[in-house]
C-alpha positions in Angstrom: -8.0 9.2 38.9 -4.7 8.2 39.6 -1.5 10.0 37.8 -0.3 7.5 35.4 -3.3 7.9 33.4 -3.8 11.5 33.5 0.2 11.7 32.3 -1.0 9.2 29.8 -3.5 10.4 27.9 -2.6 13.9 27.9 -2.1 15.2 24.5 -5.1 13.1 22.9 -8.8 15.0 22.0 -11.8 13.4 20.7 -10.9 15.1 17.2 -7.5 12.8 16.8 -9.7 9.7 17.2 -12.0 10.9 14.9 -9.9 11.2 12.3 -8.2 7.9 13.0 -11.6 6.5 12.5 -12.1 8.2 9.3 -8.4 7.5 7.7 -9.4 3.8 8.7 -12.6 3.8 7.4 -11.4 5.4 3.9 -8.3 2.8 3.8 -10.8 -0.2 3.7 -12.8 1.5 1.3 -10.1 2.5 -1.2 -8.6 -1.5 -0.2 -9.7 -2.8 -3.4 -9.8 0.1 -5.9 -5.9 0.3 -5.0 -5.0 -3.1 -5.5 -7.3 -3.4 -8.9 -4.8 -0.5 -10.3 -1.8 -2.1 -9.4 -3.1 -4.9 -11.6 -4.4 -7.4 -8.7 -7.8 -8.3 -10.3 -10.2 -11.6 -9.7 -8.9 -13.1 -13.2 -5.7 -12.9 -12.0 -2.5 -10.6 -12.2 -2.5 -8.2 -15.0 0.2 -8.4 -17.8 2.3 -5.1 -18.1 1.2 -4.6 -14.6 2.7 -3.3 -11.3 1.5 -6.8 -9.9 3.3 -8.3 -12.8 6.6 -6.5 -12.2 6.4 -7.4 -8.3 5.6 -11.1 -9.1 8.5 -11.2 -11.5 10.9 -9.4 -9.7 10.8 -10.8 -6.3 9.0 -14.3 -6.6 9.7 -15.3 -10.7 7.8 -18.8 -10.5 6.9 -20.0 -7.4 4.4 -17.3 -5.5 4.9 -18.6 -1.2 1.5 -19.6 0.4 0.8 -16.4 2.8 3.6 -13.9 1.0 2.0 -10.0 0.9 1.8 -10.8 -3.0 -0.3 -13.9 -2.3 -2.5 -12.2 0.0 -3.5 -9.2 -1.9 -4.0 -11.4 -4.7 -6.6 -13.6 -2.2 -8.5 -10.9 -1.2 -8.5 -9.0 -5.0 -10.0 -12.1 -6.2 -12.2 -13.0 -3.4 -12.8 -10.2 -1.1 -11.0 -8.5 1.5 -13.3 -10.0 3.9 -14.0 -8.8 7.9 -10.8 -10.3 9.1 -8.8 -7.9 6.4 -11.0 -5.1 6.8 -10.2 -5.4 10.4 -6.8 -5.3 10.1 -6.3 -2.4 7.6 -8.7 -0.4 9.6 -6.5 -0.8 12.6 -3.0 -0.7 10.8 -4.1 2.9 9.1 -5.9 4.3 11.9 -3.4 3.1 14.6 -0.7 4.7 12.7 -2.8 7.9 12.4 -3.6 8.3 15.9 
């Protein structure tokens, strides 16, 4: 094996990606019960909400196509989906490992 690699991955077991897998794995499960309490349901934003505060604060009227607040109301009200699944499984287990 040449050096580079060795110096590379030293520091890394089998146990840290484990439980990068698992912190992954439990952040697309807990996806949808976490934006349903901060009021991000398929009806819509909740009144009295966190969502509500958000969309008032920051965007008042107009909500931009492709904003955060836009997409976690998308995928509260349709699904997260395989693409979003994909990418909070990676964002929460690359940031764990």
């Amino acid at each position: 094996m040449n050096e580079y690699y060795l110096s590379y991955s030293t520091g890394w077991s089998w146990t840290d990606v484990a439980l990068a897998g698992v912190a992954g794995a439990v952040a697309v499960v807990a996806a949808p019960v976490v934006l349903t309490a901060a009021g991000f349901t398929s009806a819509g934003v909740v009144a009295g909400s966190l969502a509500a505060a958000a969309q008032s604060a920051a965007y008042r009227v107009y909500v931009a196509s492709g904003s955060a607040f836009a997409l976690a109301q998308s995928a509260s009200a349709a699904g997260i989906g395989v693409n979003g699944a994909a990418a909070i499984f990676t964002a929460v287990g690359g940031t764990t490992l």
